[in-house]
N, C-alpha and C positions, 0 to 999 in steps of 0.2 A: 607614779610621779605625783607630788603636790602640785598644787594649779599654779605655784608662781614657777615653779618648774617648765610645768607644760607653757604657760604661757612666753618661757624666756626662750622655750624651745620653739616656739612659734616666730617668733622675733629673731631669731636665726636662719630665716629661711635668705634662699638665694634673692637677690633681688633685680630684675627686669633691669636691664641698661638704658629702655629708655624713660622709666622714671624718674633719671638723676636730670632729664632736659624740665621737668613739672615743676622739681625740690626744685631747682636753680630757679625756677619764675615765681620759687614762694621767696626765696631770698631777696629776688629783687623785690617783689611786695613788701617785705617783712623793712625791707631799708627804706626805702619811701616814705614809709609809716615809721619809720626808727629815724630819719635827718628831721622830717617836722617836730615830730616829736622833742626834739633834742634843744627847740629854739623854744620851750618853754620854762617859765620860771621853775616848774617843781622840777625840770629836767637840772635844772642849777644848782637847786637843794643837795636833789640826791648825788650829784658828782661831788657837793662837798663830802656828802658822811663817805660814798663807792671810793672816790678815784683820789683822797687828800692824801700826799704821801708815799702814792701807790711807784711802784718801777716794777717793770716785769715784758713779757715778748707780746703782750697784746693790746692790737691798737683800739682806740675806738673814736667815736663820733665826737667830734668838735677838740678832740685834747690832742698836743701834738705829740707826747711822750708815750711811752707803753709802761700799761699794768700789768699787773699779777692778773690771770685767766679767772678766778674765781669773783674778785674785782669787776673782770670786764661783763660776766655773766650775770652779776647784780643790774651793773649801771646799764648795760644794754636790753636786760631785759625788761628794764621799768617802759622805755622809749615807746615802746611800737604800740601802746593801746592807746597812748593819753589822746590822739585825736579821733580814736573810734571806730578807725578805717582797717584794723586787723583781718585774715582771713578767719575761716570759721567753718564748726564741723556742728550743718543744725543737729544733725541727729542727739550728738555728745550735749551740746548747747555749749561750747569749749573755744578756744581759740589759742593753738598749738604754733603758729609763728612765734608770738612774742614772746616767748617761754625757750620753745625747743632749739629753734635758731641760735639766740645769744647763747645760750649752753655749748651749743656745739660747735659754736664759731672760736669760742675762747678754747676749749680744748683743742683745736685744729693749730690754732694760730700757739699754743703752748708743744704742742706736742712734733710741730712742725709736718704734721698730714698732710696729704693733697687732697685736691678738689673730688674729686673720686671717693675718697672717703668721707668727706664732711658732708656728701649726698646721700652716702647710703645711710649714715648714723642719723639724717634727716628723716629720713623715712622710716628708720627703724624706731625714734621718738616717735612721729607725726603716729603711727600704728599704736603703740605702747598708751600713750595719751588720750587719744580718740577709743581705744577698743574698753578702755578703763572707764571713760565719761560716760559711753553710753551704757555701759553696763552697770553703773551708778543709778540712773534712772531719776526720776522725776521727785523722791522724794529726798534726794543726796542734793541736787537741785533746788530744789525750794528755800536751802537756807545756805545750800554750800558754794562758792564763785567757783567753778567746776574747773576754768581757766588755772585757777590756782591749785586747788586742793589736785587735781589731776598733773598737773604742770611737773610737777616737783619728777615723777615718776617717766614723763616724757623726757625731760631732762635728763637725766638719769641716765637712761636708753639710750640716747644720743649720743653722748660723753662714754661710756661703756661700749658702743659700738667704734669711735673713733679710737678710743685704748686696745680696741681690740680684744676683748674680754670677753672668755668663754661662757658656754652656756650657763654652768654653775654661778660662775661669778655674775653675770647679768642677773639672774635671779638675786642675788645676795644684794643689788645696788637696787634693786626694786624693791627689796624688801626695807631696804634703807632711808631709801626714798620716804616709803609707804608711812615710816615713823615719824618722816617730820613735814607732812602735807598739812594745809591748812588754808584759811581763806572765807571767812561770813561774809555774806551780801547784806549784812548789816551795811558797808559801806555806803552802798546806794542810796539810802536814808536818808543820809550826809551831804547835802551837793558841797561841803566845803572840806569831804575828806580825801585825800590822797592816797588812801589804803590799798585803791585797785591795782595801782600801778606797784605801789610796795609789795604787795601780794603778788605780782607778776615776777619780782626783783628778787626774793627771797626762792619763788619754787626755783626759777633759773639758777639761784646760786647754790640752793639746798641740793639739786639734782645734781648739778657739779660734786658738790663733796661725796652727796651719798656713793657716784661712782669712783673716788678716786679714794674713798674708803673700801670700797670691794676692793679693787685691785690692790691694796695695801690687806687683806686677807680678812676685814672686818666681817661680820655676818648681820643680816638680820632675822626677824621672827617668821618660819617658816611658812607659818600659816598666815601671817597678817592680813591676809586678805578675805578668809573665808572664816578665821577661828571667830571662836565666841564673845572675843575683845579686841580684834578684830575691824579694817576700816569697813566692812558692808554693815555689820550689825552695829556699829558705831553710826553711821552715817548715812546709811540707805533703807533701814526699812527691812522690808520682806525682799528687794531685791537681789536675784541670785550670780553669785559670785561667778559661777560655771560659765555665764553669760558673757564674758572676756571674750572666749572662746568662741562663738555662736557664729555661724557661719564663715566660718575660717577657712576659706579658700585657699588649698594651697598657691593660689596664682592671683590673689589678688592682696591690697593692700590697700589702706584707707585714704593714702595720699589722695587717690584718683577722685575723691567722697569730697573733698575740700573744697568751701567755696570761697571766692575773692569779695570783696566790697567794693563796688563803685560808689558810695555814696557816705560824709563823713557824720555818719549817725550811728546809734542804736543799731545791730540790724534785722532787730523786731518791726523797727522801723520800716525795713525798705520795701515788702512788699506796697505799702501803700504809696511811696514815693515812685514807684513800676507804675502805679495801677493811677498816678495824679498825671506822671506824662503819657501814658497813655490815653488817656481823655484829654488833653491837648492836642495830640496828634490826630483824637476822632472830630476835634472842634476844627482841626487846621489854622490851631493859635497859639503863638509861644508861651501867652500866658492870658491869667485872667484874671481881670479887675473885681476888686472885693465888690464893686456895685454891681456886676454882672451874677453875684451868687447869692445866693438866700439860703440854702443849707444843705450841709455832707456829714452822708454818715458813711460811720468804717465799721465794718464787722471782719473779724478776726479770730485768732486763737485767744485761751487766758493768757498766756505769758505775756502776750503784746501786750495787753492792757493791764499785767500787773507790772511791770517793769516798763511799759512808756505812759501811760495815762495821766497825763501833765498837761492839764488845761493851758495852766499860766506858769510857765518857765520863768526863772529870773536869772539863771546861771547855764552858762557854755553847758556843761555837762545836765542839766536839767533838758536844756532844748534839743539838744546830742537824743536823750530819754522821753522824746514828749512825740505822740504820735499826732497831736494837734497841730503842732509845728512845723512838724517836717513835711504835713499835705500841706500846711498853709502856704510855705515860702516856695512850693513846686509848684502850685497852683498861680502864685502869684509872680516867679520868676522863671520855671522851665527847669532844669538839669540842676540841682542846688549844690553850688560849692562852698568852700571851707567857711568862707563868710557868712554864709546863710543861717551858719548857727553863732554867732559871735552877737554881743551885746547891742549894737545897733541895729542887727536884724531881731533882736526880739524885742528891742523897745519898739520896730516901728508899728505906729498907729495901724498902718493898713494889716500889717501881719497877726496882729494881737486883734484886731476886728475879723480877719475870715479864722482864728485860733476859735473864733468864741461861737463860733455856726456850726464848729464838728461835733457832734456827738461819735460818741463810741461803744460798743457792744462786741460782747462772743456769740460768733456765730457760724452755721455747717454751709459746708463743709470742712471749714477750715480747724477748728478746734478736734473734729475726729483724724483728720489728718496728720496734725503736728504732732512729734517734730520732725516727722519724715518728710512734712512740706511744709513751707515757708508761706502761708497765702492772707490773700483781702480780697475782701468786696468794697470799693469805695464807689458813692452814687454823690454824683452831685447834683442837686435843684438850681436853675438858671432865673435868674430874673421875668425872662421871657415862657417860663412854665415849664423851657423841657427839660427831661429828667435825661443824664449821664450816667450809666454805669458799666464798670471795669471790672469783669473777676479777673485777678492774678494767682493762679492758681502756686507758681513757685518766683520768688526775689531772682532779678536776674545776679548773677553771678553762681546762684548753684549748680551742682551738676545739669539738671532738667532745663537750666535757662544759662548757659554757662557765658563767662566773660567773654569775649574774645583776645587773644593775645595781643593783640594791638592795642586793644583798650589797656591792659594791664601795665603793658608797659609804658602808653601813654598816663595812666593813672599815677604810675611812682616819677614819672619825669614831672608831673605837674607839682607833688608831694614836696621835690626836692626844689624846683623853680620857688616856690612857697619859703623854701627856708633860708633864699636868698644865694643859692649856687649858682655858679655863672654858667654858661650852655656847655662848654667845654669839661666843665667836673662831671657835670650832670651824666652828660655819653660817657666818660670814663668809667662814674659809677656802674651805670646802667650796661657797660661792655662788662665789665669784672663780675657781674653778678651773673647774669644770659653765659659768662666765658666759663664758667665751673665747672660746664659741663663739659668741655674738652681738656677736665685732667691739669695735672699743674699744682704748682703751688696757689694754696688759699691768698687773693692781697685783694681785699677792698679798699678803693680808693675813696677812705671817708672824708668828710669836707674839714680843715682844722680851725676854720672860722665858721660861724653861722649868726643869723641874725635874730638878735635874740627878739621873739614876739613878732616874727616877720611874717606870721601866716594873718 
């Protein structure tokens, strides 16, 4: 068998029932992070070029009519990054909600599925995605947005498991996929480019076609995956294709691997956002006044510091990306919510004064651990001499430091409170998403007004 074979044969295994209770608590993450989302401006753009014109059986966030499924897989897939808060798989370095979700939410809602199936084709993405990210490796990474270029192919797998599409043919939508993934972190560069979310919008739509082209009997490049022209030799270096495959437990599945985000930043970032309130808790202070500090440092893995190391933010998504910022405004407030990265938290004096006392560096154990661990050492100098320090060996939300489900759900009620739903949508949403797991027809009760810029 070729590897996308085996691999499509992997992807067919049976799947644990109670899995589909995990996938339905990424769905309701995934919307939480999808209704904020939805109340900002480029979220307004993109439903011009997605949804102008559109009729078809699927509904989506903020519009009262329904799209075409290919439509809704674009426009709902841009939603769930733009504030940062997506789940995430560190190993892959990926994030398989905001992709594999809308993908499969549109085929469910077109093909008229039940809740039953739009969980296992969850998991059969979320697998497909994540086993492809990490076996990409660190040098597919360095220039590739993994989230995207990976996306397309999780997508894909999701939509192909709700069609119902055999071994062969799931092979053939991966291979499809595999031809039109894409996604530079050039973006990052940009704090005024939009790209990431676009990159998010195209692998969810791209995944869509590529399976509704296998089932319509299209094929693709057998080998794409391992051949000489090829996405690993293309895009990974010496990394080995085989590695898909690489401990492949008949009985387990990457779902269980995923972490959630309590915090709306980076989440290179959050270790050290763990490791600012945890020195709060050791001082028994909600917070700390910039006169009471004199100087913190973070040591870390490289990625922290190549992707947040932003002394002086000037934009939402810079401060989202700045590991400066996000100890500063926990040091200085406690728990940092949505506002903490918004314009007036980084113009203020006091936050831009303890930004300029961090220094940052790579440091062990954390760099030989990543990305299997998420960690920091933050130390802080007090006024009064004495020295604070936190090692946070894993970001809570991962498996090692895991959410708790109360938080989770409390995290997407607060996401949606944010976009201006009144209590009542809110529990409806939050029942329809937690209710998937008891079968049924797929119906989210998405909000048809939202406020726009209400976070």
């Amino acid at each position: 068998m070729s590897l996308i074979a085996r691999f499509a044969d992997h992807l067919h295994r049976p799947i644990p029932a109670a899995l589909r209770q995990q996938a339905a608590l990424h769905v309701l993450d995934w919307a939480g992070c999808a209704v904020i989302g939805a109340t900002t401006e480029v979220a307004a753009r993109l439903a011009d070029v997605f949804l102008r014109g559109q009729q078809g059986p699927c509904r989506v966030i903020g519009h009262g009519g329904g799209v075409g499924p290919e439509a809704a897989a674009r426009y709902l897939g841009a939603l769930g990054n733009i504030y940062e808060m997506d789940d995430v798989d560190k190993r892959a370095r990926l994030h398989p909600g905001p992709v594999v979700i809308p993908a499969a939410l549109a085929a469910a809602q077109a093909t008229g599925a039940d809740a039953g199936t739009l969980l296992d084709g969850l998991v059969r993405g979320y697998e497909a995605m994540v086993r492809l990210g990490r076996a990409l490796g660190d040098v597919h990474y360095r220039y590739w947005h993994s989230t995207a270029s990976c996306g397309t192919v999780g997508a894909a797998v999701a939509v192909a498991a709700i069609l119902c599409l055999d071994r062969e043919a799931t092979a053939q939508a991966i291979a499809l996929a595999v031809t039109r993934t894409g996604g530079l972190w050039e973006t990052r560069n940009d704090p005024r480019s939009n790209a990431k979310q676009v990159h998010n919008a195209q692998a969810a739509g791209d995944g869509w076609l590529a399976a509704m082209m296998a089932a319509a009997g299209l094929r693709g490049p057998a080998s794409i995956l391992e051949g000489r022209e090829g996405l690993f030799a293309a895009t990974a270096g010496a990394a080995d294709p085989a590695a898909i495959l690489a401990d492949a437990a008949p009985d387990a599945w990457c779902l269980t691997d995923i972490s959630l985000k309590p915090w709306p930043a980076c989440r290179h970032a959050h270790p050290v956002i763990d490791a600012a309130l945890a020195l709060l808790d050791q001082v028994g202070r909600p917070a700390l006044p910039v006169s009471d500090v004199t100087d913190i440092a973070i040591q870390t893995y490289g990625d922290a510091l190549r992707f947040c190391d932003r002394p002086d933010p000037t934009t939402v998504i810079e401060a989202k990306f700045s590991l400066q910022h996000s100890v500063a405004v926990t040091l200085l407030g406690g728990p940092p919510p949505l506002s903490a990265f918004d314009p007036p938290a980084i113009a203020d004096p006091a936050v831009a004064t303890m930004r300029s006392r961090v220094k940052v560096a790579v440091g062990q154990p954390y760099e030989e651990r990543y990305p299997a661990r998420f960690g920091a050492r933050l130390s802080v100098t007090l006024a009064d001499g004495r020295l604070l320090v936190r090692e946070q060996a894993d970001a809570l939300g991962d498996p090692e430091n895991p959410l708790p489900g109360v938080r989770a759900v409390a995290k997407a009620r607060t996401l949606m409170q944010a976009a201006g739903m009144d209590e009542d949508a809110v529990e409806r949403l939050i029942a329809d998403c937690l209710g998937l797991v008891g079968g049924g027809p797929v119906r989210l009760s998405w909000p048809l007004v939202l406020m726009r810029g209400a976070a």
